[in-house]
C-alpha positions as CSV (number, residue, x, y, z in Angstrom):
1,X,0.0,0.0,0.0
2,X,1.4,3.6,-0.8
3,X,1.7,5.8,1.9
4,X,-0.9,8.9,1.4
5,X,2.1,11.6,1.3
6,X,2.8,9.6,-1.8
7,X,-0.4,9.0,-3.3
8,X,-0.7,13.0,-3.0
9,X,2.5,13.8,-4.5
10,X,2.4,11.6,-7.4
11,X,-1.1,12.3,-8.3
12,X,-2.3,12.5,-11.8
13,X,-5.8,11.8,-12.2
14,X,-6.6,12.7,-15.7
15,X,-9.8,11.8,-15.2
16,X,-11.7,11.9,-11.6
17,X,-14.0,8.4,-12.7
18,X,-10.5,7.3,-12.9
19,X,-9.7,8.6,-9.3
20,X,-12.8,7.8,-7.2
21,X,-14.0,4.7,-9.3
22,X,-11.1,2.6,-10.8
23,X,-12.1,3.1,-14.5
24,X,-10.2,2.8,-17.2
25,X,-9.5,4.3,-20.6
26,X,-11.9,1.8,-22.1
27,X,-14.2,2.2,-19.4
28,X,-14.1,6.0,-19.4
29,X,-14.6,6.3,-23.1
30,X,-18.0,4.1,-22.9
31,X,-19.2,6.3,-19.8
32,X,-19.0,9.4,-22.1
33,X,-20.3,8.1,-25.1
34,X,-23.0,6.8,-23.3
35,X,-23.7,10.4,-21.5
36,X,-23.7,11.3,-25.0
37,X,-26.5,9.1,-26.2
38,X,-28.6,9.7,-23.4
39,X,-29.2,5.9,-22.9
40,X,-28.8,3.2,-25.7
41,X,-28.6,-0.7,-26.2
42,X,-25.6,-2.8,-26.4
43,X,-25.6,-2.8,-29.5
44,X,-25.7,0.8,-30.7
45,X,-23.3,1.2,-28.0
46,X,-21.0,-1.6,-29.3
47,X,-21.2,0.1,-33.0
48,X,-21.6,3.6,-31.8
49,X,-17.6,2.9,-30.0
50,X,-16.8,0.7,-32.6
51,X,-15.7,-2.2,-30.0
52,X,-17.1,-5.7,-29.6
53,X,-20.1,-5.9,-27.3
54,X,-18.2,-8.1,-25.2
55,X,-15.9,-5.1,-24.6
56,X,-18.4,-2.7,-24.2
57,X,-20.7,-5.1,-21.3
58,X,-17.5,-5.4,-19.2
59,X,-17.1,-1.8,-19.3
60,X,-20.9,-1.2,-18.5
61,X,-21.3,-4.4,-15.7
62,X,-18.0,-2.6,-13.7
63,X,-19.5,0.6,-14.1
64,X,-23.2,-1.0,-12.8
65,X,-21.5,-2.0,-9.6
66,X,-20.2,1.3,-9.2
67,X,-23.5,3.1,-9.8
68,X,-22.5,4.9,-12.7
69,X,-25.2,2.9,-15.3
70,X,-28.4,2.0,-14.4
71,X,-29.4,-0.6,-16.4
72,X,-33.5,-0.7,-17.5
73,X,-35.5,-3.8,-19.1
74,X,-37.3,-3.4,-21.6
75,X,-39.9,-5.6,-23.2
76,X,-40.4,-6.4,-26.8
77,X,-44.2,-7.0,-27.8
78,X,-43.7,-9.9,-29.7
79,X,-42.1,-11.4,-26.5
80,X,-38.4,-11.0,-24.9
81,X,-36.6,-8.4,-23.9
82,X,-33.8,-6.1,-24.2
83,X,-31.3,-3.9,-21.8
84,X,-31.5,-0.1,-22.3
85,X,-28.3,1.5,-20.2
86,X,-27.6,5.0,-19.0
87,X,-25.5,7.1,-17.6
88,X,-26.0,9.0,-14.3
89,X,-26.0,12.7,-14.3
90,X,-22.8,14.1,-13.9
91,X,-24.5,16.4,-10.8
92,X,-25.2,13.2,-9.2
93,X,-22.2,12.0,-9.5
94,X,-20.6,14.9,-8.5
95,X,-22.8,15.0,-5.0
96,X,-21.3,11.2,-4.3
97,X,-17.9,11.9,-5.1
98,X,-18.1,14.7,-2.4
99,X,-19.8,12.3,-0.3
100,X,-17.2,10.0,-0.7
101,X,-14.4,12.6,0.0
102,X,-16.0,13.9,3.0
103,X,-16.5,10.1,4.7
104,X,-12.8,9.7,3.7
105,X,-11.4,12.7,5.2
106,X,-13.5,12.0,8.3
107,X,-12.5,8.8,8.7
108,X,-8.6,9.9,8.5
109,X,-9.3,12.4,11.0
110,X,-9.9,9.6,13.3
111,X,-7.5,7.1,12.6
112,X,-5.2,10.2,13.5
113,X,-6.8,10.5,16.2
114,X,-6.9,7.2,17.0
115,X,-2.9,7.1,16.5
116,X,-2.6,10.4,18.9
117,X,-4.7,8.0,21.5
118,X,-2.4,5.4,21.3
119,X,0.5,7.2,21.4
120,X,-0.2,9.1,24.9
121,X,-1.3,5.3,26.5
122,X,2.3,4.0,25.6
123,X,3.7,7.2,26.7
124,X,1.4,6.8,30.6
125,X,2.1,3.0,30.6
126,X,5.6,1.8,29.6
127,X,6.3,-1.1,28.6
């Protein structure tokens, strides 16, 4: 694990899905052709990016998990079904990156604390 004083100084996020989700290139390029259809099929995405649709539903099932796509059924009137996927608004993605940052930061706040804690017991009780 890199130390955070690290992590901060060799930061380059070109991208801040990159950052707070783990995408990818691939991934990234999906997401924002997908925010640019609105919402679309597999297949129009598959053509649209001009990738195989295996490609593309490994980009969009890593980005479901991470609550980026929502994924809708759709049914066909003739019977079956098909997947229509879209992108969340970048406002609401936006409001849980912040979320995010904010549990993070808290949470550091008291494993320093936690350390300070620590410290001051070995300090009363030597060992």
């Amino acid at each position: 694990m890199k130390s955070i004083k690290e992590a901060i100084n060799r930061l380059n996020c070109d991208n801040v899905l990159e950052c707070f989700y783990g995408l990818n290139e691939a991934d990234i390029h999906v997401f924002k052709t997908l925010r640019r259809l609105g919402s679309a099929k597999i297949d129009t995405l598959s053509k649209s990016l001009g990738k195989g649709e295996n490609s593309v539903y490994k980009s969009l099932q890593k980005m479901m998990v991470a609550g980026l796509v929502m994924r809708e059924k759709k049914t066909i009137d003739d019977g079956g079904y098909y997947y229509l996927y879209r992108a969340e608004t970048p406002d609401r993605l936006a409001s849980e990156m912040n979320a995010l940052l904010d549990r993070w930061y808290f949470r550091m706040k008291q494993v320093i604390q936690e350390f300070l804690e620590m410290e001051r017991k070995e300090v009363e009780e030597p060992v």
